[in-house]
C-alpha positions as CSV (number, residue, x, y, z in Angstrom):
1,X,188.1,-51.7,61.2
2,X,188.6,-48.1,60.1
3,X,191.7,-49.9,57.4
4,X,189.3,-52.6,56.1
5,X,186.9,-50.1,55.5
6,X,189.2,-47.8,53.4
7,X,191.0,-50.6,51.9
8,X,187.6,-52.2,50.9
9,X,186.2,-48.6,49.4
10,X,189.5,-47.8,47.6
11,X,189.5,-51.5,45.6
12,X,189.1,-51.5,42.4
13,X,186.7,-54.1,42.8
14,X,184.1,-51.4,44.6
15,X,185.7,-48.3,43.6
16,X,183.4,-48.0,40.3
17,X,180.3,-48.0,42.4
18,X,180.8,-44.8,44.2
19,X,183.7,-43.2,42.3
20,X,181.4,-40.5,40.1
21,X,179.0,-41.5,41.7
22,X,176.4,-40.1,43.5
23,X,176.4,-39.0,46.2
24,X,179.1,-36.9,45.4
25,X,180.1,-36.4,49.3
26,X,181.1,-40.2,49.6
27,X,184.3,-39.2,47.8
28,X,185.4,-36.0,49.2
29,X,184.6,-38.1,52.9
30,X,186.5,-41.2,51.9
31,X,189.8,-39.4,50.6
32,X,189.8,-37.5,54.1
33,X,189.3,-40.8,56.0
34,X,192.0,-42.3,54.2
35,X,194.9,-39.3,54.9
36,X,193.6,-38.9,58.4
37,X,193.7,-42.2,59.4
38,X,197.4,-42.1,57.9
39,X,197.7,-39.5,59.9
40,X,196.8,-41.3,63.0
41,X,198.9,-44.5,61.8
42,X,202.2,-42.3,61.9
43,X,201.1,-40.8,65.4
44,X,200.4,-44.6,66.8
45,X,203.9,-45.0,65.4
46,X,205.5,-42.5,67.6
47,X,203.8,-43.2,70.4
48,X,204.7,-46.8,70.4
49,X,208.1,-45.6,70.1
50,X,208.4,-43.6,73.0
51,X,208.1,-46.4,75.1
52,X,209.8,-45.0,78.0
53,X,207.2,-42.8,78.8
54,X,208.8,-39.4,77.7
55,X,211.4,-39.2,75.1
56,X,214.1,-36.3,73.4
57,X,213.3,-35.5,70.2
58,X,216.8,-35.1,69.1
59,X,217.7,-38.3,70.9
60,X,215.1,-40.3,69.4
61,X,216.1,-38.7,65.7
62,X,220.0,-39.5,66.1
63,X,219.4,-42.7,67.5
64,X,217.1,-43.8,64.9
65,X,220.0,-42.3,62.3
66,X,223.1,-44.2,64.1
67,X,221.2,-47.3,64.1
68,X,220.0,-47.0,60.5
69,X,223.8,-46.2,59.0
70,X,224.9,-48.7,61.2
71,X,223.3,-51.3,59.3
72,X,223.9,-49.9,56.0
73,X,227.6,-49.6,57.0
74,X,228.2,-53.7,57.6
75,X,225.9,-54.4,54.9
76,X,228.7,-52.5,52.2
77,X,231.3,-53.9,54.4
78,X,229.7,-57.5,53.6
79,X,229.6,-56.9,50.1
80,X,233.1,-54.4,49.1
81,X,235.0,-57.8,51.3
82,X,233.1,-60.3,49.3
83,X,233.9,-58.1,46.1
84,X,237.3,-57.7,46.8
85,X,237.5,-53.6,47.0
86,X,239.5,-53.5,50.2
87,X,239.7,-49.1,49.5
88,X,235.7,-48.9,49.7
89,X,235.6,-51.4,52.6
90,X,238.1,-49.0,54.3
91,X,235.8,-45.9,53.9
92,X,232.7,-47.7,55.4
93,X,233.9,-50.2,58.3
94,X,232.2,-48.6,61.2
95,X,231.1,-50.3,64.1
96,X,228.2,-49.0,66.0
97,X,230.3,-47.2,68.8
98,X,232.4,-45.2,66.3
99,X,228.8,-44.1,65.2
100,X,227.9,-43.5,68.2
101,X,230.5,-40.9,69.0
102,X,230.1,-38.8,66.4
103,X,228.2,-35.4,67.0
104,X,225.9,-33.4,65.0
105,X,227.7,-32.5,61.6
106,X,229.7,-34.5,62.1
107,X,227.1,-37.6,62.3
108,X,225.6,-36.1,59.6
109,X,228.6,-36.0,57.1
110,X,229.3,-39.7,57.8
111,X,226.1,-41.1,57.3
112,X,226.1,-39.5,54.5
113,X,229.1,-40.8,53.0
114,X,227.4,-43.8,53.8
115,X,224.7,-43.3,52.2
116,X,226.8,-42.1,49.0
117,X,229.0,-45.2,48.5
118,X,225.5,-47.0,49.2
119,X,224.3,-45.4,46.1
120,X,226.5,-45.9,44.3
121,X,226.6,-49.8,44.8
122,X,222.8,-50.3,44.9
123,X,223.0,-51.6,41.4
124,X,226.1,-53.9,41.5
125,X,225.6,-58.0,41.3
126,X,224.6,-59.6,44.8
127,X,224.1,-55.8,46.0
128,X,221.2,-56.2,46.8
129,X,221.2,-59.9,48.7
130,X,224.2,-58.3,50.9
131,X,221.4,-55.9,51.9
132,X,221.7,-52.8,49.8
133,X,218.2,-52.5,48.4
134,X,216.9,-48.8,47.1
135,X,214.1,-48.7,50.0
136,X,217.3,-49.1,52.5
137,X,218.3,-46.4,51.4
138,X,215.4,-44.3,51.0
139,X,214.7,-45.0,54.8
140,X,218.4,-44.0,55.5
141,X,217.7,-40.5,53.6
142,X,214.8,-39.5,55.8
143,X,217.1,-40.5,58.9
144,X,219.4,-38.1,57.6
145,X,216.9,-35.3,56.7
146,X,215.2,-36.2,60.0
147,X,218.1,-35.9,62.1
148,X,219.1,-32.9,60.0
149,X,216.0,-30.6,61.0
150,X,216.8,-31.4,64.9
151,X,220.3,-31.5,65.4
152,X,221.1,-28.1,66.5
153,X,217.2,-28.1,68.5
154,X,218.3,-27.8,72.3
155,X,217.8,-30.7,74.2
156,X,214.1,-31.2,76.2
157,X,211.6,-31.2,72.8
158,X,209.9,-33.5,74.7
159,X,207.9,-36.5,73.2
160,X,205.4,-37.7,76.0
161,X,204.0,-41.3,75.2
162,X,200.8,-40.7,77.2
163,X,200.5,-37.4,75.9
164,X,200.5,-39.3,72.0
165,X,198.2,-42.1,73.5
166,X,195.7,-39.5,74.2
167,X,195.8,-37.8,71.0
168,X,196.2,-41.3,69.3
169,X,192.2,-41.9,71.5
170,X,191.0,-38.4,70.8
171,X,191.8,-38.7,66.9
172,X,190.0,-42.6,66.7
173,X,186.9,-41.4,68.3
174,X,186.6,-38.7,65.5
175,X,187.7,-41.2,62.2
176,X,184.9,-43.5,63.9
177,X,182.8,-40.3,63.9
178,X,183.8,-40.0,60.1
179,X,182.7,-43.6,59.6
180,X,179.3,-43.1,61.2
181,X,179.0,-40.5,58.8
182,X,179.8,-42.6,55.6
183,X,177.5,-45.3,56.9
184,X,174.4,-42.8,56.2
185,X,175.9,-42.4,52.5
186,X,176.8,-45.6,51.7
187,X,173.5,-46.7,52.0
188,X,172.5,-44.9,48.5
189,X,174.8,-47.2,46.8
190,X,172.6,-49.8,47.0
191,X,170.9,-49.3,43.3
192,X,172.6,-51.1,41.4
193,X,174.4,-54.6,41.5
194,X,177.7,-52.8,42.1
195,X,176.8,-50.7,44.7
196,X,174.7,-53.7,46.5
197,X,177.9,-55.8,46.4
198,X,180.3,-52.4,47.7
199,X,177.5,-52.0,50.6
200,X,177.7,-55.7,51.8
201,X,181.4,-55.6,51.9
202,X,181.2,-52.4,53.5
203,X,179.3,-53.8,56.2
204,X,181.0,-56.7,56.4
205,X,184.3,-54.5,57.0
206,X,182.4,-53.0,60.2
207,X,182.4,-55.8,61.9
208,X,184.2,-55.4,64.9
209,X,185.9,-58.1,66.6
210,X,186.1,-58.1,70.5
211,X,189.0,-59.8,71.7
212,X,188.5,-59.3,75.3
213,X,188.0,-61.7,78.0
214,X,185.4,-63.2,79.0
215,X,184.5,-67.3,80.1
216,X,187.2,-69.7,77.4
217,X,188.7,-66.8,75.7
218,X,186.7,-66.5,73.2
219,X,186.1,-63.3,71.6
220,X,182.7,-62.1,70.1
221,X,182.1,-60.3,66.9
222,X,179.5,-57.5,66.9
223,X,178.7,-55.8,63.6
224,X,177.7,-52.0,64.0
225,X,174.4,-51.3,62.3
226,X,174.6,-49.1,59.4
227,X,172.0,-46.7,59.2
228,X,171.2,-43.2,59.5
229,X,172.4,-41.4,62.0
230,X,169.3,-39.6,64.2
């Protein structure tokens, strides 16, 4: 709900009825909604991923990087075979276990080579359907970068999942505060055909949908009132 809502505010189909607009709070409130709930989106990330309950930093940072090159490494494989350069092919034929034993800088310098000749063939014919694409890479980089900052960290930066879950809870209940808040503001839109059709998809977008139990399955939909907060 707290997506739809920002999604819906930041289209340009609605943006025009509040952007310089008054009042002038709506945007300063919207554009912190917005990068705190990315915020929390990253946070929901990690704790998803630490799905054995507690989990190493550093483990979870090289794993994520062997696993990454890994890929990128049989994708140029695919392609420097099917292209005929058997001396590039030779440079990146790593299987995941030869990854997998390298340590530290030395992890670091062979993911970046693979990285490198990845670069360099990003822009070659069929590249790209072989699985060398620019955001492959990109997401390779932060690997590297992210393994980079933790590497030398001593083991036991731990990453507790329930600890995350709670902050994940903690950091809703406050963005739903932040909505609550916006409600009482939105309503002054409501002047002008613009702003009456950005209010009705605004409170469309706070519908919330309970997918619970309950006799057949069937879930209920419950819109929360918009109004002034007492």
């Amino acid at each position: 709900m707290i997506g739809t809502c920002i999604t819906v505010a930041q289209s340009p189909e609605h943006k025009t009825a509040w952007e310089g607009q008054e009042p002038a709070d709506f945007t300063t409130d919207i554009d912190k909604l917005a990068t705190d709930y990315s915020a929390l989106s990253l946070k929901a990330a990690q704790a998803e991923a630490a799905t054995g309950g507690a989990a190493d930093e550093k483990a979870i940072a090289e794993a994520t990087l062997e696993n990454l090159a890994h890929v990128v490494a049989r994708a140029l494989a695919n392609h420097f075979k099917k292209t005929g350069n058997r001396d590039r092919l030779g440079k990146v034929d790593y299987t995941k276990s030869e990854l997998v034993k390298l340590r530290t800088q030395e992890l670091v310098n062979h993911t970046t080579a693979i990285r490198d000749f990845a670069q360099a063939a990003v822009a070659e014919p069929d590249a790209a359907k072989r699985g060398i694409t620019p955001a492959r890479l990109a997401t390779l980089s932060s690997a590297i970068a992210g393994y980079t900052k933790v590497m030398n960290a001593p083991r036991g930066q731990i990453i507790n999942r329930n600890t995350l879950i709670k902050e994940v809870e903690t950091d809703t209940a406050a963005l739903l505060e932040s909505i609550h808040d916006l409600d009482d503001l939105v309503l002054q839109f409501d002047t002008t055909p613009t702003g009456h059709r950005f209010l009705e998809a605004w409170k469309r977008a706070r519908i919330i949908v309970d997918v619970g139990g309950g006799q057949g399955g069937q879930g209920e939909k419950t819109e929360t009132p918009i109004q002034p907060v007492s």
